[in-house]
C-alpha positions in Angstrom: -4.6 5.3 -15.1 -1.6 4.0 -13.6 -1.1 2.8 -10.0 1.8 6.3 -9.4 -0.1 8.3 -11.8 -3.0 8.3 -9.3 -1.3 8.3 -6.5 0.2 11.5 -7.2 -3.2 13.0 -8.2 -4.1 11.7 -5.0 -1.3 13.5 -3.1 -1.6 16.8 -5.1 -5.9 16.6 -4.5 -5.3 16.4 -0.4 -5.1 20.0 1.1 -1.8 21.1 1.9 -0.4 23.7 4.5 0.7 26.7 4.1 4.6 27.6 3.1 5.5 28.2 7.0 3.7 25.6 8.2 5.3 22.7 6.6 5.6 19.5 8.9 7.0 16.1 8.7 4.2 13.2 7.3 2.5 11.5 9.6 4.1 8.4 10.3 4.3 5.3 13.0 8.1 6.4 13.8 7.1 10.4 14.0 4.2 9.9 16.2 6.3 7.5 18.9 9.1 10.3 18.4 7.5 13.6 19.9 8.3 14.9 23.2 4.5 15.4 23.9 4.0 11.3 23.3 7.2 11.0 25.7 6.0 13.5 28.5 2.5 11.7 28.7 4.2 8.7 29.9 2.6 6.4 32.6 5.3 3.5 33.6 5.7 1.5 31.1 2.7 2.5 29.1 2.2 5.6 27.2 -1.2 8.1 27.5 -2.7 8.7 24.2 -3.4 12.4 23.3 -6.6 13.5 21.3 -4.4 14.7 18.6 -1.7 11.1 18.5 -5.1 9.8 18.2 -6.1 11.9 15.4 -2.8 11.4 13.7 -3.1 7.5 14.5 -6.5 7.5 12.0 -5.1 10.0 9.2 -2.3 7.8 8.9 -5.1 4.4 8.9 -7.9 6.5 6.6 -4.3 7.3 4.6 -2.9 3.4 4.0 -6.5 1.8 3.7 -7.2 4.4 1.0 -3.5 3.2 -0.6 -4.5 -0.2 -0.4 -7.5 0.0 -2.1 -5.8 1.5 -4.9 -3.3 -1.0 -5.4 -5.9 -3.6 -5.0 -8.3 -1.6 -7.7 -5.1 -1.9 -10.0 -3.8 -5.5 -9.6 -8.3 -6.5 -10.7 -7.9 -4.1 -13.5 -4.7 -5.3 -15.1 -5.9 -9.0 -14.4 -9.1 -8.5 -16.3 -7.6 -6.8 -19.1 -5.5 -9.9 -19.4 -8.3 -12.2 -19.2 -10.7 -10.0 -22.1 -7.9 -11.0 -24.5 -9.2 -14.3 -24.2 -5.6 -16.1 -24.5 -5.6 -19.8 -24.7 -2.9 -20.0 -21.9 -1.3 -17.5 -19.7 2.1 -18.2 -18.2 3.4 -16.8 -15.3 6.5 -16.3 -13.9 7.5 -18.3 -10.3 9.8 -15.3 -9.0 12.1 -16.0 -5.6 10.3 -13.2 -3.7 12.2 -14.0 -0.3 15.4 -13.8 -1.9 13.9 -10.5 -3.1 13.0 -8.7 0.3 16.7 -9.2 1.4 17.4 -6.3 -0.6 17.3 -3.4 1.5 16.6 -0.7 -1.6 14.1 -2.5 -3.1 11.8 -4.4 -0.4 9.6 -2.1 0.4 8.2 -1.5 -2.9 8.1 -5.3 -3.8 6.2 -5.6 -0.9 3.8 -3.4 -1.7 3.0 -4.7 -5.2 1.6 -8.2 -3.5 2.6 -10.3 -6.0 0.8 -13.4 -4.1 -2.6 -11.7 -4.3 -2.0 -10.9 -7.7 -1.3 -14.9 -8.5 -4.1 -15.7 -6.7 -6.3 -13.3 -8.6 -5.0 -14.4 -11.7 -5.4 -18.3 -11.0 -9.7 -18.2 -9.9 -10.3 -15.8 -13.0 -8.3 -18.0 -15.5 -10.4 -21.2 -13.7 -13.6 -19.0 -14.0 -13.2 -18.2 -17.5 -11.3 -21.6 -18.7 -7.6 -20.1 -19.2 -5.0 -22.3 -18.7 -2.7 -20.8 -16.2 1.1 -22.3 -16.2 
């Protein structure tokens, strides 16, 4: 399956709330946003509720689970290249910083870690005896 495909399985498998209960995802920026994080306030510090703190690890169980998808995909695709047993693979050297600058699409170039996927590629090309260019 694709990397979106299963994402959105993903998303429709988690249970959702009811119609009139509908609230904003948990996020870094809506957790530091809430008057309840605001009113616990101590200085310069703030005073972690139970429930920020139960928001904090959704949102870690939610990313790490993301992660491990996207890494999943990037060693499927990279063995699929490597059982066609190719004489060479060639890959191309893309400007990634240049990339990032762009505000619209940053984020998801980000997240498709094109360096881990190099680095992948390169010690299972050495490990079967590809030549990578």
């Amino acid at each position: 399956m694709q990397f979106r495909q299963r994402l959105q399985k993903y998303q429709q498998d988690r249970p959702s709330e009811t119609a009139e209960e509908e609230t904003a995802p948990v996020t870094a920026e809506n957790l530091t946003k809430t008057r309840k994080y605001e009113k616990d306030k101590k200085g310069e510090s703030y005073q972690k509720t139970r429930n920020i703190i139960k928001s904090e690890k959704q949102l870690l169980r939610i990313t790490h689970k993301l992660t491990d998808i996207r890494k999943n995909y990037i060693h499927q695709v990279t063995t699929e290249i490597i059982k066609r047993e190719p004489s060479f693979i060639v890959l191309e050297d893309l400007n990634v910083m240049a990339m990032m600058k762009n505000k619209h699409l940053a984020k998801a170039i980000q997240e498709q870690k094109l360096a881990e996927f190099y680095m992948i590629m390169r010690y299972k090309c050495e490990w079967n005896g590809i030549k990578l260019i």
